[in-house]
Phi, psi and omega in degrees: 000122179312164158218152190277170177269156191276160197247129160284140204317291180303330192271324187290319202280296183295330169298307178267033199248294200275350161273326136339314178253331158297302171337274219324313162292309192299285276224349178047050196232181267198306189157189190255150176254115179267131182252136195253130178254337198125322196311180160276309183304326188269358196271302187289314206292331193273341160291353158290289194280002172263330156321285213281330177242331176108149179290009169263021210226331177253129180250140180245133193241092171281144181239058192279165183219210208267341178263037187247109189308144178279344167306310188273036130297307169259004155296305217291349152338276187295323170304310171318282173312331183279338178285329221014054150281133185307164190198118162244131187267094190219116198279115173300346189333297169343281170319304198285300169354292179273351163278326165290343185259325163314309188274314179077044183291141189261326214270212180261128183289133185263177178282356172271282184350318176261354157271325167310296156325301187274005150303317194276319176308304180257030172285302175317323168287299163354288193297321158355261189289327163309328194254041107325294172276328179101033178252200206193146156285094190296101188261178216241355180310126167269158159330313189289288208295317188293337175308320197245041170075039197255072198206181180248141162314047204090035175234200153355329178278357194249143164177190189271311209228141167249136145301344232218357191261028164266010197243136156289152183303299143003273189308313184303334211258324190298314183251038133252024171281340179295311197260001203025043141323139176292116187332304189311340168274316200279324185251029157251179204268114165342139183204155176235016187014049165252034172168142184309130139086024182235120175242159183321322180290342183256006171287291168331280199104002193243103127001119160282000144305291157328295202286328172290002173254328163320274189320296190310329181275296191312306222257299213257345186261345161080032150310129158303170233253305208289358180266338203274313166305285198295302163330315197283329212021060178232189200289128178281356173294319174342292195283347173272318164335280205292350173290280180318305181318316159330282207258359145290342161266052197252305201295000182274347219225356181217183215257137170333109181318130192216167173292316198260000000 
């Protein structure tokens, strides 16, 4: 039965320390700007880059709004502090707010829409303070969510450098026992609180446990979806979902399509 291979703490932890600081030197820039959720990805991304430049070199952002659990409110917090990076706290509620009374949608909003909006709202803010300081943006994506596109398009999908998105979700939860991230992060269920009551795994339709051995037999081992289902022994529309998921989303992942 496939399994993913476990990531070395030290070879991992050095590599993206150090890729990091190549941007950073490419790019001629001060340092990074993070948008912080509570989350596990943004927690690991920000303790990588207080490694790879030092916490007086990151500034950390939460952007919480009115669907944002208070619980990754006060990760994200304790995390800031547990780092000593700078941190500001600033609730979009307003903005999305003063952008829904603008637009004058007649008709009924859905709620990705309007989770779209705030990943793209607090991006704006991200560049904001980056192009303030002379810093640059550090994005919080993984493998598992950027494979089949589970990111906002020029929301969370937009930043300078991604660290952390060559690692399955999985693999991520393994070095950040490592890494000392806090158990509470690590073992609550991923959420992006861009609408009450929404965590990543009831989006998916998956585990992540699950969908990384899926994604690991397609993308790295080129299995077919129906060998991949019989290993698994779940259904194979499942695994042609996240296969379909894959190549519908490729344009979110590459530079705009043009004639020239």
């Amino acid at each position: 039965m496939t399994n993913i291979p476990n990531l070395d703490n030290l070879t991992s932890k050095n590599e993206i320390t150090d890729f990091i600081k190549t941007k950073i030197k490419e790019s001629n820039s001060k340092g990074v700007v993070i948008g912080l959720s509570g989350g596990l990805d943004s927690s690991i991304s920000a303790y990588l880059a207080c490694e790879a430049i030092g916490s007086e070199n990151v500034l950390g952002i939460l952007l919480p709004s009115s669907t944002t659990p208070e619980e990754d409110i006060i990760h994200a917090t304790e995390i800031a502090q547990k780092l000593k990076i700078g941190n500001l706290e600033i609730n979009i509620d307003n903005i999305v707010e003063e952008y829904l009374k603008i637009l004058k949608t007649d008709d009924e909003i859905s709620k990705i829409a309007i989770g779209n909006l705030k990943a793209r709202i607090r991006m704006n803010i991200l560049y904001y303070y980056a192009n303030l300081k002379d810093y640059i943006v550090i994005g919080t994506g993984n493998k598992s969510e950027i494979s089949i596109g589970y990111f906002t398009k020029y929301g969370d999908g937009a930043c300078d450098l991604e660290a952390i998105a060559h690692i399955y979700k999985s693999q991520l939860k393994d070095l950040a026992k490592k890494w000392n991230i806090p158990d509470e992060i690590i073992n609550k269920p991923p959420r992006g609180g861009l609408w009450d009551n929404q965590t990543d795994e009831d989006e998916i339709g998956l585990p992540y446990e699950i969908l990384d051995r899926i994604l690991y037999m397609l993308i790295d081992e080129k299995r077919d979806t129906k060998e991949i289902a019989d290993i698994l022994e779940i259904p194979i529309d499942k695994v042609n979902n996240i296969d379909m998921k894959i190549r519908i989303s490729r344009h979110k992942k590459k530079i705009p399509d043009s004639i020239r």
